[in-house]
C-alpha positions in Angstrom: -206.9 128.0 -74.1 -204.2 125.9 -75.8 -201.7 127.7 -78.1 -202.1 127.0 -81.2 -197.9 127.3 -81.8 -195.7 127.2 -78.9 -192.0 127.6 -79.0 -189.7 127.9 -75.6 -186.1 128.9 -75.7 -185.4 127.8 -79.4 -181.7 128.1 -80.7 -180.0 127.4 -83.5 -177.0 128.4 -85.1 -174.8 127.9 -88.5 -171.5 126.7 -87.7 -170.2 129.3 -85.4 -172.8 131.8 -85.7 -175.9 132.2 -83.8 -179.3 132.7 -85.8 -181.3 132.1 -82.6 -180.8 132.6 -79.6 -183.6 131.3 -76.6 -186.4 132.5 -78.3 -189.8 132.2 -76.8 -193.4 132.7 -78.2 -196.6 131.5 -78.5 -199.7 131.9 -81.0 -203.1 131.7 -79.4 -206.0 130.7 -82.0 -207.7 134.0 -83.6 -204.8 135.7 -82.8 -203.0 137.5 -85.6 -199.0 138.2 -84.7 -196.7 140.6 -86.4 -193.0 139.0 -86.5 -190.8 142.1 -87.4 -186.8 142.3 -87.5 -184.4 143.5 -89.7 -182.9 141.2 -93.1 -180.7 138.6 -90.9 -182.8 138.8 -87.5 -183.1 135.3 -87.7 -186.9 135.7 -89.0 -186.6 133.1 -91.9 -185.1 130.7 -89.5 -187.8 131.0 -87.0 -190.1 130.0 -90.0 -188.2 127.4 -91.3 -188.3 125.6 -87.9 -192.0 126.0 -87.5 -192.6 124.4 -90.7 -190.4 122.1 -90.5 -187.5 122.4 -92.7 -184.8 122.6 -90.4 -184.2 121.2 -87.1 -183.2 123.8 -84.1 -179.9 122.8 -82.3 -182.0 123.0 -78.7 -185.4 124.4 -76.9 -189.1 123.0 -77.5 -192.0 124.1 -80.1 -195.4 122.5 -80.7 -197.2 123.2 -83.8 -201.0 122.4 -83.9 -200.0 120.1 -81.1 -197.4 118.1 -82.8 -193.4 118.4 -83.6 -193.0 120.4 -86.8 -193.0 119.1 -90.1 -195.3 115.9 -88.6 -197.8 114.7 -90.2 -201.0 116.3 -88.3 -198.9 119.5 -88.1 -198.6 119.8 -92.1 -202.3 119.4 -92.3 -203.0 122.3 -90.3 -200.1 124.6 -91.2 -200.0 126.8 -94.3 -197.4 129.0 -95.7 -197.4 131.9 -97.6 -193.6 132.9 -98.9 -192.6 136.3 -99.9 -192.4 135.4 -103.6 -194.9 132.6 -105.0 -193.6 131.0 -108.0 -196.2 128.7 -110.1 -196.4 127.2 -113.2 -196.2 130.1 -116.3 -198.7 127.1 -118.2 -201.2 126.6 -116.2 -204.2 129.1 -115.0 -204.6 130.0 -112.0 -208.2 127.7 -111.8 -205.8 124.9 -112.6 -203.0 125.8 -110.1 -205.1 125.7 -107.4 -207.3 122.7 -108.3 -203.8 121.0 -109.0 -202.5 121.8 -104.6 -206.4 120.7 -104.1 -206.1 117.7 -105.1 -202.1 117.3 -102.9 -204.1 118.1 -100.6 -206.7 115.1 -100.4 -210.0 117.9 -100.8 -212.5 118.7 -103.1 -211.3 120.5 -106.4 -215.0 122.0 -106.5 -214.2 124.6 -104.1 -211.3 125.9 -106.5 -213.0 129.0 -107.8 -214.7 130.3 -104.6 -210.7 130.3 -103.0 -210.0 132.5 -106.3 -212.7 134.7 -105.3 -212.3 135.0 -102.2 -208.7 136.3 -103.0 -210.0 138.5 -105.6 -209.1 136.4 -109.1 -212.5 134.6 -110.2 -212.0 137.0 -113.3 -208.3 135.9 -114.0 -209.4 132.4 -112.7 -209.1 130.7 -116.4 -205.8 132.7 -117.6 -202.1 131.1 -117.9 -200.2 132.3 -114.5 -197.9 133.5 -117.1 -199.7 136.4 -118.1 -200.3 137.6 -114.3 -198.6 140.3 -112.3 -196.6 139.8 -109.4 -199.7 141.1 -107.0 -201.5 138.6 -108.8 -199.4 135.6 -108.4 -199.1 136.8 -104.4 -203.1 136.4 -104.5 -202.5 132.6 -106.1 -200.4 132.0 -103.3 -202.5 133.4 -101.0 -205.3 131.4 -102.5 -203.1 127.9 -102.0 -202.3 128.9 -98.5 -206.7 128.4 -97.8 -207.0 125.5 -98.8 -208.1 123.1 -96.2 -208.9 125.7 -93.3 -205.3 125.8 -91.5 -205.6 126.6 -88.2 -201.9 128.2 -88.5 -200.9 130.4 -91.4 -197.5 131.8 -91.4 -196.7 134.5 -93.5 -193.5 136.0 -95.1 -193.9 139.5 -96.6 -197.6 138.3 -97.5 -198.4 142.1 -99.0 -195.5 142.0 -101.0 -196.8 143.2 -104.4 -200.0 143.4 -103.6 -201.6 147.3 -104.4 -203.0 149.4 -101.7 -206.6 147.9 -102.4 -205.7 144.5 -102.2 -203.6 145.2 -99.6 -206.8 146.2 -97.6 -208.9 143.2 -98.9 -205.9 140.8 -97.7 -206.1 142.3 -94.1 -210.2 142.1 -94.2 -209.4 138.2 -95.3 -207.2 137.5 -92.5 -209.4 139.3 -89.9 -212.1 136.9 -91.2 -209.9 133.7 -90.7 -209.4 135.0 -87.3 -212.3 135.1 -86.3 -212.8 131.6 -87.4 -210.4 130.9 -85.0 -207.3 130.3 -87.1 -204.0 131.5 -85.8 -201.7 133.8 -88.0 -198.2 134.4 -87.8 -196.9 137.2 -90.2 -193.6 138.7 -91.1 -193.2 142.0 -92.4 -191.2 145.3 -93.0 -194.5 147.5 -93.7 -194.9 148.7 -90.0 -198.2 151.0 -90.8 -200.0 148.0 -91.9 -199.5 145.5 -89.2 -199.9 148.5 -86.5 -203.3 148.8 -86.8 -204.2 144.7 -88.2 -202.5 142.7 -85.9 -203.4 141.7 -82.0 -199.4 141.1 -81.0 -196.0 142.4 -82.2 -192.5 140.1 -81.5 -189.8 141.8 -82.7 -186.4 140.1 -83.2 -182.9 141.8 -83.3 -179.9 139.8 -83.6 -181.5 136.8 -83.2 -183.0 137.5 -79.9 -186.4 138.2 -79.0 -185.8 142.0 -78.0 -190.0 142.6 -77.6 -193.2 141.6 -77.2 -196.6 142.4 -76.4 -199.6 144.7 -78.0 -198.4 148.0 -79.6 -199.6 150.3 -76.1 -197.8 147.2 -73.9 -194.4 148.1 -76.3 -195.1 152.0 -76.3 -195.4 151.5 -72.2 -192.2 149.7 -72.0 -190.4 151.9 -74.7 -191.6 155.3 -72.8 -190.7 157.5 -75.9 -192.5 160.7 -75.9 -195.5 162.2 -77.3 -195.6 164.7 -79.6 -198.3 167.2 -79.7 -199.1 169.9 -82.4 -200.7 172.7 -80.7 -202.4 175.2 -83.2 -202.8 178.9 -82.1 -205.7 181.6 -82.8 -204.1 184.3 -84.3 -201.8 186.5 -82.1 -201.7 183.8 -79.2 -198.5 182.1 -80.2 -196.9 184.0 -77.2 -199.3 183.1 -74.7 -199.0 179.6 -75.6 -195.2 179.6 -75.8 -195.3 181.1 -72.2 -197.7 178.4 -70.8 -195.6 175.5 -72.2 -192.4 175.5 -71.7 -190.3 173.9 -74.4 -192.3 174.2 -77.2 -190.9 175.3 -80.5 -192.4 177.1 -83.5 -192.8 174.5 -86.2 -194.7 175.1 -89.5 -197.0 177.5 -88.7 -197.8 175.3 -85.3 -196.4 175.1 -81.7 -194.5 171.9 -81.6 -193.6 170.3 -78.0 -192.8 166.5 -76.5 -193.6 165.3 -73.2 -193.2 162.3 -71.4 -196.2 158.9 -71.3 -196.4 160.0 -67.7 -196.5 164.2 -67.9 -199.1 163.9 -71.2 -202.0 164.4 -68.8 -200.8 167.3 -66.9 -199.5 169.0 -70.7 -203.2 168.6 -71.8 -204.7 169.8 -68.5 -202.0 173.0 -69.4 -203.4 173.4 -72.5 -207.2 172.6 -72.0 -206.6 175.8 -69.3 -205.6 178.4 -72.2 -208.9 177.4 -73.9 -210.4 179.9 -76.8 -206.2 180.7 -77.4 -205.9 177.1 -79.0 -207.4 176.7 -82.4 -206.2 172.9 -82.9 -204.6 170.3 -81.1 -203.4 167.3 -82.7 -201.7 164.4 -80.3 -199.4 162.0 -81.9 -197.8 158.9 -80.0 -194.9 156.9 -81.3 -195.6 154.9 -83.9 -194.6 151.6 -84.7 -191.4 152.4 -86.7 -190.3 154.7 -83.3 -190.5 151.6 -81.4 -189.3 149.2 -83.7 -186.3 151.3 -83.8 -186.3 152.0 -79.9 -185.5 148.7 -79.3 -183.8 147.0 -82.4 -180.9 150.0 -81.3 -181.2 148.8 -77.6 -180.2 145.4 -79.1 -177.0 147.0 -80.4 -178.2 147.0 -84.2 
């Protein structure tokens, strides 16, 4: 299957410093694809070049099949930034009708992109009057129109309240499924841990990671916790039968290695009616975000 955005060994840098440095990705279509770094990873750049704004200095990308910033390729591509700004005057029913219509299709369809972002009841207010989250779900709206087959992302929850935070993940696993591909930058890890198919992660500049979140916790091989939760007067026994556990809130704390975490369980599957409760936690995304952002140097 073609990529729906392909970039190989992109650079670019500003005068004398490097914002990118032979970065490599692609975007399949229905994939959804976290883009995660820290403020000057060089993931602003990295959009501005897909859309594009800016040239890089060397390496290839294809958007939708065409050099960014061509024609075909803005037809297709639709971006989100982390703080819409519209016109205080109009309502939202005219904001959108108004990028309809810059857009060459039919204003009719204005209201159902409001509802579909959750505003049909704000839909005939002056932008003015609505809240940041609200103004995020206008931009969200304008970012629909057209059916993109690439929408890239920048801190697209920002704003947005834990319910429409949920609603706007539902959306974008619809638009998958439709086949559109999604690029998305964020800094809220718990979100795109469990939403997205891929993670990139860029440090420095550099693409430090990449691959599904149990491809990164292979490659990472930080431990597992596990929280091990005794019948009463058993904390001994279990203590004895794993060594290097620790006492930790009222529970029997220990870590083990991705490769030891069957044998640990087989251990304490063995003490049987001792253990009340065993609760197994493996690294999240922050841990490996961290993991190798540090191995970077940052």
């Amino acid at each position: 299957m073609t990529s729906t955005l392909t970039i190989s060994q992109l650079t670019k840098a500003f005068g004398g410093t490097k914002a990118l440095t032979d970065v490599s990705l692609s975007v399949a279509p229905g994939e959804r694809v976290a883009l995660l770094g820290h403020n000057g990873a060089g993931k602003s750049t990295l959009m501005k070049i897909i859309l594009g704004l800016i040239a890089p200095d060397s390496g290839q990308i294809s958007v939708c099949g065409a050099a960014p910033g061509h024609a075909s390729a803005r037809a297709k591509v639709a971006y989100l930034p982390e703080n819409a700004t519209f016109h205080p005057a109009l309502t939202g029913l005219e904001q959108i009708t108004h990028y309809m219509r810059l857009r060459g299709e039919d204003t009719s369809g204005a209201m159902d992109l409001l509802g579909r972002v959750g505003l049909a009841f704000a839909a005939k207010r002056r932008i003015g009057t609505y809240s940041k989250g609200m103004r995020q779900r206008v931009g969200l709206a304008q970012a629909l129109i057209g059916r993109p087959s690439l929408l890239v992302l920048d801190e697209p929850t920002s704003g947005l309240d834990p319910v429409s935070r949920r609603d706007f993940y539902e959306l974008l696993d619809g638009l998958a499924a439709d086949g559109a591909s999604i690029l998305l930058s964020s800094h809220a890890l718990t979100e795109v841990e469990a939403r997205t198919d891929r993670l990139l992660i860029l440090s420095g500049g550099r693409m430090v990671a990449t691959g599904t979140l149990s491809d990164l916790r292979r490659e990472a091989a930080l431990p597992v916790a596990m929280h091990v939760t005794a019948h009463n007067g058993y904390d001994s026994d279990i203590l004895a039968a794993l060594p290097g556990a620790i006492r930790v809130h009222g529970a029997l704390h220990l870590n083990c290695t991705q490769e030891d975490k069957l044998a640990t369980l087989g251990r304490i599957t063995a003490l049987e009616d001792k253990v009340a409760d065993l609760e197994v936690i493996p690294p999240s995304l922050e841990d490996i975000y961290s993991h190798f952002s540090r191995r970077d140097g940052q």
